[in-house]
N, C-alpha and C positions, 0 to 999 in steps of 0.2 A: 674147850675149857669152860667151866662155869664158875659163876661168882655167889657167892654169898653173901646174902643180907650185911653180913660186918664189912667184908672187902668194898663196899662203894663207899664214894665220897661223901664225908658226914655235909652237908650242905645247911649250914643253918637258916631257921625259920625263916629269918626277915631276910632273907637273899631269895628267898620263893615266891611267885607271883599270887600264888592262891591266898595265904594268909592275907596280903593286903588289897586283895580283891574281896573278901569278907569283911573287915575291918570297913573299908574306905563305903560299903551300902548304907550302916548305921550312921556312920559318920556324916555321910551327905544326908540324913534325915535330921539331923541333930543341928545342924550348920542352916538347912532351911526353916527348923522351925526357928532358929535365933532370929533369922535373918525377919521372919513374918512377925514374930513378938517384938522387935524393932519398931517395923512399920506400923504395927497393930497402936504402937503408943503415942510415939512421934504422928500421927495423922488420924483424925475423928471426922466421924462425916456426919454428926448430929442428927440422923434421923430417926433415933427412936424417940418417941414420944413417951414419957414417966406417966402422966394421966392420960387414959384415954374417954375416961366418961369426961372430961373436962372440955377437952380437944371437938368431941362429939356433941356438945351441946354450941360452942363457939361455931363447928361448922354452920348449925339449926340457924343459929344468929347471921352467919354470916350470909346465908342465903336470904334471907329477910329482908340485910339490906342491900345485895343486889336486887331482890324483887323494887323495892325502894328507890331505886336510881332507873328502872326500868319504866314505873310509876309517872315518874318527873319526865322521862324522855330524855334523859341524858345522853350525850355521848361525846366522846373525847378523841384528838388527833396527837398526839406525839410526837418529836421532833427530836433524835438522840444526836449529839454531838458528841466529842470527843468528852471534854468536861462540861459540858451544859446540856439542857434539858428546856423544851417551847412545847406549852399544850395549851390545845386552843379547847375548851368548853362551850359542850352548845346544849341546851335546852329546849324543851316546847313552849316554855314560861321563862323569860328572861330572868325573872324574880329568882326564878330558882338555881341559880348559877349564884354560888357563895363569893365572896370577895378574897377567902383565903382558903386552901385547901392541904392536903396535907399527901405527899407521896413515896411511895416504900417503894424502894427497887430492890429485890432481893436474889442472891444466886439459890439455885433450889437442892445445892446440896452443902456448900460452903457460907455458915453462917456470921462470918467473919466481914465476909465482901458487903454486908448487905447496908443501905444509906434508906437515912427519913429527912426527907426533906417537906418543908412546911414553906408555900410558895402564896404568892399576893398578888392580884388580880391586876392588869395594866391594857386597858382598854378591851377586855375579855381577852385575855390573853394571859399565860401564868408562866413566867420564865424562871431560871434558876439554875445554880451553879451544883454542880456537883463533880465528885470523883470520878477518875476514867473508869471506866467498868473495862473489864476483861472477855476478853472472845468467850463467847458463849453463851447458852441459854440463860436470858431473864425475864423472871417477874417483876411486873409491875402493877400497882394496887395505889387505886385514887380513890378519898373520901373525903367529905367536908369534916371541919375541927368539931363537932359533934356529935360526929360515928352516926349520924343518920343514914346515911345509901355511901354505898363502895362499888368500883369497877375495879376487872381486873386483869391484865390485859400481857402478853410474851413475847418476845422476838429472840433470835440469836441473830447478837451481834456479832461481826460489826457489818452484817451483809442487810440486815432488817434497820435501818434509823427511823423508819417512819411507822409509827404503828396505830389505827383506828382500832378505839375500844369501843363497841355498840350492845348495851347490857340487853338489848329489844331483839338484838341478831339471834338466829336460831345457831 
C-alpha cells in the first residue's frame, strides 16, 4: 500500500526538532553578545591611554629621574603589611635622604585600587598606614615631594612583603 503526501500526519512546525535547532544558533549569538555588552559596561580596565605624545614625553622625564636617584645612590627596602607599609632609605650621602617622601602603590590594571601615600622620616625610617591591597601584582613608586629622582619597585602579594628597590641594579 502506498501513501501520499496528503495521508501523513500534518505534524506542526514547532513540534519538529529542526526548526528550533535553526532558531536556537542565532539565538545563542544574540544572548552572547548581550551577555559580553553587559560586561563590556559594568567593567573598565583603563588602559588606554587618550594622549600618547603626552604619555611619551612623561616617560623621557621619568627616566631622568630614575637616572637621578641612581646619581644620589639610593636605594630602598620595603616592608608590606597587612595595612601598613616600613621603608627604610639608604643613600651614599646621608644629606640626600629627604625627610618626607611620597609613595604610589598602584594595581597595573585596576585604577580604582591604587593609594599615595606621603610618609615622614623617623630615625631614617618612613612608616605608614595604608589600605589592605589585594592579592596580586603591585607597583610601587617612591619619590621625594619635589619630583626630583623616583624608584620603582613590584611584588605580588601577598607571597612578596619584602621588596628591595636598587635603581644602580642592572
Amino acid at each position: 500500500m502506498s501513501t501520499t503526501l496528503t495521508d501523513r500526519d500534518n505534524v506542526p512546525w514547532y513540534r519538529q526538532g529542526w526548526p528550533w535547532f535553526l532558531i536556537a544558533l542565532p539565538a545563542i549569538a544574540v544572548i552572547a553578545g548581550v551577555i559580553t555588552l553587559v560586561i563590556a559596561i559594568k567593567t573598565w580596565d583603563g588602559l588606554v591611554v587618550d594622549d600618547y605624545y603626552k604619555e611619551g614625553r612623561a616617560i623621557v622625564q621619568t627616566i631622568g629621574r630614575t637616572e637621578r636617584a641612581r646619581e644620589l645612590g639610593l636605594s630602598a627596602r620595603l616592608q608590606i603589611r597587612s595595612d601598613s607599609m616600613r621603608i627604610e632609605l639608604a643613600a651614599r650621602d646621608l644629606a640626600s635622604v629627604p625627610s618626607r617622601i611620597i609613595v604610589t602603590v598602584s594595581h597595573p590594571t585596576r585604577g580604582g585600587m591604587d593609594q599615595t601615600l606621603t610618609l615622614s622620616a623617623s630615625g631614617g625610617v618612613f612608616e605608614g598606614r595604608m589600605s589592605a591591597l589585594a592579592t596580586g601584582r603591585w607597583l610601587f613608586q617612591l619619590e621625594d615631594e619635589s619630583r626630583s629622582w623616583r624608584m620603582n619597585g613590584t611584588a605580588y602579594l601577598p607571597t612578596e612583603t619584602e621588596i628591595r628597590i636598587d635603581p644602580s641594579a642592572p
